[in-house]
PLY file of the C-alpha trace (Angstrom):
ply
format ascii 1.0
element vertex 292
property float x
property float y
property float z
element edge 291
property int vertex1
property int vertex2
end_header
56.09 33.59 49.26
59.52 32.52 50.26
60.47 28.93 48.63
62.35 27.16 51.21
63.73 24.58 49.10
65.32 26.64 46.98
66.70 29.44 49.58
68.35 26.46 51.48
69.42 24.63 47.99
71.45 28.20 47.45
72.67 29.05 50.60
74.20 25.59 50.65
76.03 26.17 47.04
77.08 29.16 48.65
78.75 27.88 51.49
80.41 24.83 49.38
81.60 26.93 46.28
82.95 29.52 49.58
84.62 26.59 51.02
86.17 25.25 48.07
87.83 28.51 47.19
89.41 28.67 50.29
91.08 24.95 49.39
88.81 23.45 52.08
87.63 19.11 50.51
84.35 17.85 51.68
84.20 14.61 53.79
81.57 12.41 55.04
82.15 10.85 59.00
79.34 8.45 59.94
76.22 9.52 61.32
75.63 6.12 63.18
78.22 6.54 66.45
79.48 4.26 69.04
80.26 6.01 71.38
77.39 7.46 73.15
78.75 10.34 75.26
76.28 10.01 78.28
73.08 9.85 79.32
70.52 11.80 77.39
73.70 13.03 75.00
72.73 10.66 71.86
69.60 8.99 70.32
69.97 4.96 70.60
69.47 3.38 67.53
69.40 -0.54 67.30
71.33 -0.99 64.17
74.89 -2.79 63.81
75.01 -3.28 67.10
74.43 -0.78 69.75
74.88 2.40 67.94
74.04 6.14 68.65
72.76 8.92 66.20
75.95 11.89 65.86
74.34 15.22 67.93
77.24 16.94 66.44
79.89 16.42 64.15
83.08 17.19 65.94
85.82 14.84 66.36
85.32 12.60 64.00
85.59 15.49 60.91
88.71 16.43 62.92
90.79 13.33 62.64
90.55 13.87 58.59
93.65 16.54 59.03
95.40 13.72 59.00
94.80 13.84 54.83
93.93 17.27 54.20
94.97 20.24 55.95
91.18 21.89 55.57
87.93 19.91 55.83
84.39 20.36 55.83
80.79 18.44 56.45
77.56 19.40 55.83
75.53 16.42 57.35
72.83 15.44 59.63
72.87 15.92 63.32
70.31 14.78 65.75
68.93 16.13 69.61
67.16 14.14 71.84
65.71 16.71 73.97
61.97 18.36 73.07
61.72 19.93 70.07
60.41 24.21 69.94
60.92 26.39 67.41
64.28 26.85 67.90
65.61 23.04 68.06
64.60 20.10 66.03
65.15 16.61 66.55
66.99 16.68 63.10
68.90 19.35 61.58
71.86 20.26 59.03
75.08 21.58 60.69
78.07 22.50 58.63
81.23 21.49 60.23
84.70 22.25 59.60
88.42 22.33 60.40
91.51 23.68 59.59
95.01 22.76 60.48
97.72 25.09 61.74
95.49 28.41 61.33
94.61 30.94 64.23
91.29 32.75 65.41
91.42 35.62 63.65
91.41 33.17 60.34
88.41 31.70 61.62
86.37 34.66 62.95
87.32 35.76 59.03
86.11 32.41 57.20
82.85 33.04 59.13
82.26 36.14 57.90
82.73 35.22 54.07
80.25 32.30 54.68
77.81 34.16 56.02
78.45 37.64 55.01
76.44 37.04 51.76
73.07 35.63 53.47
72.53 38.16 56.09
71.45 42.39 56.02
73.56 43.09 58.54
77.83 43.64 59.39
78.85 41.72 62.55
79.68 43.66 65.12
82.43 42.50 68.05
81.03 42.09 71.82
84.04 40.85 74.58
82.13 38.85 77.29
85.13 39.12 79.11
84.87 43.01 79.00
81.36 42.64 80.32
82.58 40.61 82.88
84.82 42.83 83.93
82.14 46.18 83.49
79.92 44.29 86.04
81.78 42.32 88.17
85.02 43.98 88.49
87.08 40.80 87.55
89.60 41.16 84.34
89.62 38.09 83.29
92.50 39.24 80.67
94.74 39.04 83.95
93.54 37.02 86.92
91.39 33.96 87.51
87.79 33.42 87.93
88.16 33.97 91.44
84.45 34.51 92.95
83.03 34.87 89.71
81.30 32.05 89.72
79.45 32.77 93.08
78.65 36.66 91.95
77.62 35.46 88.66
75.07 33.11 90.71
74.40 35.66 93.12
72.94 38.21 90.55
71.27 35.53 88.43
69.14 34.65 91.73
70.85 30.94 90.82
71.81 28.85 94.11
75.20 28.67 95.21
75.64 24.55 93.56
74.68 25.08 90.25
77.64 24.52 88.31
79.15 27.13 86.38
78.74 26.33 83.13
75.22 26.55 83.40
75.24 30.18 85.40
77.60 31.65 82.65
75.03 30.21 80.12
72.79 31.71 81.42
73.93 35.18 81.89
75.27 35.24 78.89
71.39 34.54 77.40
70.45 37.28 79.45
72.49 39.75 79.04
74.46 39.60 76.06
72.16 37.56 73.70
69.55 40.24 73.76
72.17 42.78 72.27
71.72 41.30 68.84
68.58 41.77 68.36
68.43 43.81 64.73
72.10 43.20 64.22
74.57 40.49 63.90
77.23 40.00 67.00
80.38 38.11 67.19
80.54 37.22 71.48
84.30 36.88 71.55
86.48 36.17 74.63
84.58 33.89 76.71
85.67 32.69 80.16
87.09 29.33 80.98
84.06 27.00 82.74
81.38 27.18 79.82
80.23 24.74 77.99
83.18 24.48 75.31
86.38 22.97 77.05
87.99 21.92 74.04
88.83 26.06 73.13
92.69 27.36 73.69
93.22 29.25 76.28
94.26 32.50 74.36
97.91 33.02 75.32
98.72 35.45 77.49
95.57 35.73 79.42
94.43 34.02 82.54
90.99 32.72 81.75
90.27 33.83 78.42
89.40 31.15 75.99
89.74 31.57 72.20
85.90 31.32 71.17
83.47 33.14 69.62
79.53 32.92 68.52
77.67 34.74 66.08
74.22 35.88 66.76
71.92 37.07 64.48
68.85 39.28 65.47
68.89 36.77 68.49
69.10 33.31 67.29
72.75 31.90 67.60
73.99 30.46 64.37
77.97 29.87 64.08
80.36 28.38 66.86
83.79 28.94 66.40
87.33 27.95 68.51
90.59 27.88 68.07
91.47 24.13 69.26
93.08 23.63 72.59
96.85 22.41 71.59
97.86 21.45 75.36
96.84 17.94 75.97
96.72 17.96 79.93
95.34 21.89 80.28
92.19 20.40 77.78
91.58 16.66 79.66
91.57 19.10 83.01
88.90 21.69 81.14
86.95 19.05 79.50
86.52 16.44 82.51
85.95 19.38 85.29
82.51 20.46 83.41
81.88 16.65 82.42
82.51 16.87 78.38
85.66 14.43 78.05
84.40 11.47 76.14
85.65 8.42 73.95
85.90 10.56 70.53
87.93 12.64 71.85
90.22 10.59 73.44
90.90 9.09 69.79
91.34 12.34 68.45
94.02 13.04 70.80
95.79 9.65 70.55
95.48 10.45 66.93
97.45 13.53 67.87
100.21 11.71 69.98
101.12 9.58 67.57
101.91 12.66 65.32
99.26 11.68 62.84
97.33 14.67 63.74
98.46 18.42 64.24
97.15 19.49 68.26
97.01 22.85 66.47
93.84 23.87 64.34
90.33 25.68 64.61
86.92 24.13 63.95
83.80 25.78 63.75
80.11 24.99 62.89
76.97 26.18 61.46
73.57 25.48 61.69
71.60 25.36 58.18
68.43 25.98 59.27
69.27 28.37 61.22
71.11 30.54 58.73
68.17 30.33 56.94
66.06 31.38 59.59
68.29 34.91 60.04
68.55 35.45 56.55
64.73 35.15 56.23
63.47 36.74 59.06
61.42 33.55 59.78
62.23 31.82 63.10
60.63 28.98 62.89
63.12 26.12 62.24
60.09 23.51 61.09
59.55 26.17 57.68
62.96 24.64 56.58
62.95 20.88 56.70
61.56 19.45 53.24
59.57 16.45 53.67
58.25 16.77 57.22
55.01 14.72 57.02
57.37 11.44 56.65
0 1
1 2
2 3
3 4
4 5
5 6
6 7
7 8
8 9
9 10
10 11
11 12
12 13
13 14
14 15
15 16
16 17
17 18
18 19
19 20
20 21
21 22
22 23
23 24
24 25
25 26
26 27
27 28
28 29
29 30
30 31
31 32
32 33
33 34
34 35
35 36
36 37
37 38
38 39
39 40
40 41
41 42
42 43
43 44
44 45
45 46
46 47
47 48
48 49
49 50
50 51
51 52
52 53
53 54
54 55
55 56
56 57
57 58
58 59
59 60
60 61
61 62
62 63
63 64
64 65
65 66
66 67
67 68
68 69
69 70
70 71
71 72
72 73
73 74
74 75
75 76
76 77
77 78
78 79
79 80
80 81
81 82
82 83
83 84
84 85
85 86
86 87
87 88
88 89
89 90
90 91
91 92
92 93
93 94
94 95
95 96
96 97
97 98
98 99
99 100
100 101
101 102
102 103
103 104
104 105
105 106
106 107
107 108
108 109
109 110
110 111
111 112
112 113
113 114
114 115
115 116
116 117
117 118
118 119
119 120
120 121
121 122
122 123
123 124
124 125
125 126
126 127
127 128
128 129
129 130
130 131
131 132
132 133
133 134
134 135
135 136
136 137
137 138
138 139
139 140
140 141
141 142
142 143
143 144
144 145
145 146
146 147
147 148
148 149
149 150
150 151
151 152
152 153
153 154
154 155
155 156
156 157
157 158
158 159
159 160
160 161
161 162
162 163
163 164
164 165
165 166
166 167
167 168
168 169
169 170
170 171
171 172
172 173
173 174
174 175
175 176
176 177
177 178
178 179
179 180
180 181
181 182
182 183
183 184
184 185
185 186
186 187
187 188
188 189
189 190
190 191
191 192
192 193
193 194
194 195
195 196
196 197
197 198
198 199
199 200
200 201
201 202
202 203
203 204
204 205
205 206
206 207
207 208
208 209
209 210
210 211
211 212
212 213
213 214
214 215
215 216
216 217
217 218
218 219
219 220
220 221
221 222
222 223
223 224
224 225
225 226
226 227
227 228
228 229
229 230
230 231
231 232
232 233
233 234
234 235
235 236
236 237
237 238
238 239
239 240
240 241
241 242
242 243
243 244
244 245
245 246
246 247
247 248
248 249
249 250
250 251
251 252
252 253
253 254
254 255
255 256
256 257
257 258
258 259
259 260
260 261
261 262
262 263
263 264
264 265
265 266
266 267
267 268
268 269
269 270
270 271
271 272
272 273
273 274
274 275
275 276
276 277
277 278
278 279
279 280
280 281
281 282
282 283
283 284
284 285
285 286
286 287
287 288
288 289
289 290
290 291
């Protein structure tokens, strides 16, 4: 039988002793946050004060570039909404963030990290290029346009439900399903989704520089090349309601030139890894200690 200590004990040397040969340092950011990003964002905890427990990493591993050109975290993270057997109200993510490097660096690191856990070689999928297959918009060229309302239109969604949350869904839909058995890089996502803080890849119109790797269904890594432009990533970030406090430090960090505006960051869920590698999807089989 499958030891699950042990499988996640190795794939986490892995991933450091990867890390570390690609000069990346490890760093620890606090768990306990003060912002809280929202309601229903963050988990309140009564401790120092009013404090909130970290959902993700993010920003706060990102101001490190200030010291090291590469960093990494592999820490904690916690969701407030019901747990299934997907989600868990705790959970590992590796974090990390590199200054001054591109996409196509990225989309590589994420290969070598976790190229040696899984059976299968990731394949590319545009969701632009499906976009533009169904709906007839190239979003390479021109603007969303109608999209939005199509998209809602053939998702039986009503004409008010924001964006984000119709392009989520199709793309759960439609494009998820296509790694089931494989391993699929989505690449080329349109501006509106749920990740504002991605570059708009240059030259395009509404392209943004993003990918996510699936594996036989289950979405694992989360990878973007940071948005450099201060105003174009405010406008992105406040328009689908994401701008918050740590990331207005993060970019004051970057106006006072402490902080390069151009880097990736990208993250990965440890449990989850382990569930694709095993086969097992069931995200409970991997946390150690679960009767406390």
């Amino acid at each position: 039988m499958l030891n699950p200590v042990a499988m996640k004990s190795d794939l986490l040397f892995s991933l450091r002793d990867t890390l570390r040969s690609e000069t990346f340092v490890e760093v620890v950011t606090p768990t306990l946050r003060r912002a809280d990003l929202g309601t229903g964002r963050r988990v309140l905890v009564d401790l120092d004060g009013k404090r909130h427990l970290r959902a993700m990493i993010g920003p706060a591993l990102r101001v490190n570039l200030e010291y090291h050109r590469r960093v990494f975290e592999i820490g904690p993270c916690f969701r407030p909404e019901k747990p299934d057997k997907l989600h868990a109200p705790e959970f590992q993510m590796l974090d990390l963030y590199a200054a001054n490097e591109n996409f196509e660096f990225l989309i590589d690191l994420a290969e070598k990290l976790i190229g040696p856990h899984i059976p299968h070689t990731p394949q590319r999928l545009s969701v632009a290029g499906h976009i533009r297959d169904q709906f007839g918009i190239d979003l390479l060229r021109e603007p969303l346009g109608d999209l939005p309302a199509q998209m809602a239109a053939h998702l039986n969604m009503g004409a008010d439900v924001p964006f984000k949350t119709v392009l989520g869904k199709f793309i759960e839909r439609e494009l998820e399903v296509q790694s089931t058995g494989t391993a699929l890089f989505l690449t080329e996502y349109p501006v509106g989704g749920d990740e504002p803080c991605a570059r708009l890849t240059p030259g395009t119109a509404a392209v943004l520089s993003r990918f996510e790797l699936l594996l036989d269904g289950i979405e694992v890594v989360n990878g973007y090349e940071d948005e450099p432009d201060r105003d174009a990533f405010v406008e992105r970030a406040q328009a689908v309601d994401l701008y918050d406090d740590e990331q207005a430090l993060a970019w004051k960090a970057i106006d006072a030139g402490r902080l390069p505006a151009s880097s990736v960051g990208l993250g990965i869920g440890i449990e989850r890894l382990c569930m694709a590698a095993s086969g097992i999807k069931n995200i409970a089989f991997f946390q150690q200690s679960p009767q406390y």
